[in-house]
Steps between C-alpha positions, in 0.01 A plus 500: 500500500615178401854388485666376138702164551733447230643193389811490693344585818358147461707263658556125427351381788205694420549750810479858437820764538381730727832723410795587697510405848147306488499134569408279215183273600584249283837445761264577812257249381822216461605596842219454662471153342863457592440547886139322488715194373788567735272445771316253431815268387706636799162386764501144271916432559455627862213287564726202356812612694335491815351133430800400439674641819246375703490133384870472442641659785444381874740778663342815407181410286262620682599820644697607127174410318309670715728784444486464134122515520471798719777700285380362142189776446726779563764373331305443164335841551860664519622324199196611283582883642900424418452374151454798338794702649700146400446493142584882534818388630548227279429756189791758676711168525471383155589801337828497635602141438802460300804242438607383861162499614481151285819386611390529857205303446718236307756458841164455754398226232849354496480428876208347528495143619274223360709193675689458829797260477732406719935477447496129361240647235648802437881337474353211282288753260625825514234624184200330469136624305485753790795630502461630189192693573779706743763480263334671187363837660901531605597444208280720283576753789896439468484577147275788489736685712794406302317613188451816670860563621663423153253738314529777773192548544555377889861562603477310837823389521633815699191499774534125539831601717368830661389563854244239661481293178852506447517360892286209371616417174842426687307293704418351227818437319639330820207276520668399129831468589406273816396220209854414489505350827132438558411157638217490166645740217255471265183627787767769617555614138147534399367648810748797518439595124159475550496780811759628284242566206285646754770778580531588144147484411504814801769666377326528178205650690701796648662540152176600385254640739634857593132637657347386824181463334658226232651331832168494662327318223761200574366540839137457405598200224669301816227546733236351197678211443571427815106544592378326212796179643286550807175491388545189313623321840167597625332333181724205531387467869118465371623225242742327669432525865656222649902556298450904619419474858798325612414242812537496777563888543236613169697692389418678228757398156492516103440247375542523085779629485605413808596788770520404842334695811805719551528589180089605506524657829806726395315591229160609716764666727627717235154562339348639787785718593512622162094604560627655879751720316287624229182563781745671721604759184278817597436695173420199329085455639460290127458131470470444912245239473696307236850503719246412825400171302880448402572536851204275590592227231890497637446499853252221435697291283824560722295359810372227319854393403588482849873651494633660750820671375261668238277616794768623685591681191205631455501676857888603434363653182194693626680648785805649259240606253306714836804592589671653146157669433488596848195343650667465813163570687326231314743221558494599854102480534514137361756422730307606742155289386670197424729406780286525750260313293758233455620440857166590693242322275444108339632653186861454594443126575318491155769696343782292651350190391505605147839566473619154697339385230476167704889483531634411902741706636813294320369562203413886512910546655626352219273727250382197355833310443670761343726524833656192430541528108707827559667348774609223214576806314744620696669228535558443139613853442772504759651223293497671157523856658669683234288335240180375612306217283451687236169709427125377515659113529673509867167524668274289290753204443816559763290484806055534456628177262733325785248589760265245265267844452537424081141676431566839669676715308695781700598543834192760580786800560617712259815588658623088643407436141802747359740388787428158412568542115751838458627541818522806629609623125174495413327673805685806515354626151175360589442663829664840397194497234222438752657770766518732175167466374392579860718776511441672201100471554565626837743818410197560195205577747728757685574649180270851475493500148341123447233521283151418615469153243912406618393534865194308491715220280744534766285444774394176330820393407582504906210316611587225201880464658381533827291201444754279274789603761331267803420283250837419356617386869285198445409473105716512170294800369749705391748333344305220346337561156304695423553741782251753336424691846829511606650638118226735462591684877896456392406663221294791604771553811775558182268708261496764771903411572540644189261711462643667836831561334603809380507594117796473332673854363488523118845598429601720181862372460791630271557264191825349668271380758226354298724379258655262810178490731396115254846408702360491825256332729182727571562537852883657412399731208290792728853541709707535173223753340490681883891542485519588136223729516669663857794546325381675213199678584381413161150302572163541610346289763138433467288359736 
């Protein structure tokens, strides 16, 4: 009639095991307490956010408070349903960090920015206090992958010149060689081992990871950081409102460290998509109201920051993620609501007025001056056009410095900022990664055999490119460090490159062969075993 409870069914909580399968109360009770706190913090910083907005900013206060206010209650109530399927996640997560997940974390770190100087500062002081807090995490990430090459436990030597990596690391290397004639050897130096290290630090990843499910976990580790980066912009907006709404536009920026409005608004871009792709997946029906309020939170944020490349890549993204998982129908129906909502209603005018962003027509032609900085470019590359200026310093201090723009530090283009530093030396090799990394995630989704977990990673890895593609056209996303979206799609794109190859033949060779197989490179030993083996009939092939 009544039930003995042992000793060890105790718990040190004081909750009860209720045996396998059960849910512990003791953990109920904490989450409980975990969303009841949730919510009431979250209503306390939105209720602050929205003061803030609405005394700070004269554009949009009013109607984005009132927007705040009307979405808030829902929004806390769908974090206090999400937070239990999130420490799930994070549990799942945790148990499969290992080695490169902290070395990851250690690059973000390295490129975060707590001071904004200009090319008089930077040529006067090259390493100050700061510099240092970016120079360290390198350096403890340079030598942990050294350590792990010379013990063997990481042999990424060979991958660091294979496929899509291999496409960047030469990249890379250029970027290096162009310090001998760079206008600022020392900044061209630095820079290019610093991407460099980023390449390697990759290259160790695919050395390691050989499952989709290890892969993913990378995945899930980027997209934390990266949230938490965003979440603390938000917090910074509360206590320092006036540095992170930038007049006259208030826009929204980081301000400690400092990350400016496209940086934020690429990262909401990204974010959201990365919530669209994992919605759109059809067996998975877990975790929906969690990746609605990721969605929510990087939609939000990338409105807020007022960019409009990431906005543009956010639309380019959506409609290839519709269109790989084949949502055709649904992309079509919201064509179908919003244009004639946009040209046939006041929401166009509204619409159109928030991405002038107060800019005349002059301004929005030249996409906000960058026009004429390329145009600068161009010049200075057709007089150095075998050589270019030399990596990372041509644009900063060959022409945004001669154009007197010292405090801005690229030329907002990805590809003017390789012409103006390699040539085209250096563009060949990068380009031929970016069309491979769509290529291969293309070719994978037309592959029958794809695996449920690769195809939904594929999937995301598409609407992540898709979104950093229009971006690099006016930003230095991807080859400016840390590049973490763009490595972690490069990446994924060559794990299935090789994964897609066929297995090598194990070849049981005569001794003459074996004995002078050491001889030979790898890629010239499985024709002399074929022709040795054809010859004498004397081996076994084994699949």
């Amino acid at each position: 009639m009544f039930h003995h409870v042992s000793h060890t069914e105790v718990l040190a909580n004081g909750a009860y095991d209720n045996g396998p399968g059960q849910p512990r109360t003791g953990l109920l009770h904490m989450a409980a307490v975990l969303q009841l706190a949730l919510f009431v913090l979250g209503g306390f910083a939105a209720s602050l956010i929205v003061f803030t907005i609405v005394t700070a900013n004269d554009r949009f206060g009013a109607a984005i408070g009132l927007l705040l206010v009307l979405l808030g209650p829902p929004l806390m109530l769908m974090l206090a349903v999400a937070s239990r399927g999130l420490l799930a996640a994070w549990e799942m997560l945790r148990e499969r960090l290992a080695w490169w997940h902290g070395l990851w974390l250690l690059l973000f770190v390295s490129s975060l920015v707590f001071r904004v100087r200009d090319v008089h500062d930077a040529k006067a002081v090259p390493i100050d206090a700061w510099a240092l807090l970016r120079l360290l995490p390198e350096a403890l990430v340079g030598l942990m992958l050294i350590s792990r090459l010379l013990s063997g436990r990481t042999p990424w030597l060979r991958p660091l010149f294979r496929g899509l990596v291999g496409a960047l690391a030469i990249y890379s290397l250029i970027s290096v060689v162009s310090t001998a004639w760079s206008v600022y050897p020392t900044w061209t130096l630095y820079k290019s081992c610093e991407y460099l290290l980023d390449v390697i630090l990759l290259a160790g990843v695919l050395a390691t990871v050989s499952s989709a499910e290890n892969f993913k976990s990378l995945f899930d580790w980027t997209w934390l950081i990266y949230g938490l980066g965003l979440l603390w912009v938000w917090v910074g907006a509360v206590i320092w409102p006036r540095d992170a709404w930038e007049p006259p536009l208030w826009r929204l920026s980081g301000v400690f460290p400092v990350e400016g409005s496209n940086s934020v608004g690429t990262t909401g871009a990204v974010l959201a998509v990365v919530a669209v792709s994992r919605l759109l997946w059809r067996k998975d029906r877990t975790n929906r109201s969690w990746y609605t309020l990721l969605f929510t939170f990087g939609f939000i944020t990338m409105l807020a920051s007022q960019t409009r490349n990431a906005i543009a890549g956010f639309l380019f993204g959506v409609g290839v993620l519709l269109l790989a998982s084949k949502r055709t129908r649904v992309g079509l129906l919201l064509a179908l609501i919003l244009v004639p909502l946009l040209l046939f209603t006041g929401v166009g005018d509204l619409t159109w007025q928030y991405l002038e962003r107060g800019q005349d027509e002059g301004r929005l032609a030249s996409l906000t001056g960058r026009v004429g900085w390329w145009s600068f470019a161009w010049q200075q590359v057709m007089r150095h056009p075998w050589t270019g200026l030399g990596a990372y310093a041509g644009g900063r201090f060959a022409v945004l410095g001669e154009l007197g723009l010292g405090d801005v530090s690229t030329l907002h283009s990805d590809y003017v900022e390789i012409l103006v530093g390699t040539s085209f030396w250096g563009l060949l090799p990068f380009v031929a990664a970016l069309l491979g990394t769509w290529w291969f995630l293309a070719r994978s989704l037309r592959n029958s055999l794809t695996g449920s977990l690769e195809r939904r990673l594929t999937l995301e890895s598409l609407g992540v490119i898709a979104v950093l593609t229009v971006h690099s056209f006016f930003n230095t996303d991807l080859i400016w460090h840390a590049p973490l979206f763009f490595l972690l799609a490069v990446g994924y794109a060559e794990f299935l490159r090789r994964k897609s190859r066929p297995p090598l033949r194990v070849v049981h060779a005569p001794a003459t062969v074996s004995a002078v197989a050491p001889l030979f490179p790898e890629s010239v030993v499985p024709e002399v075993v074929t022709s040795e083996v054809s010859s004498q009939a004397t081996s076994s092939l084994v699949e």
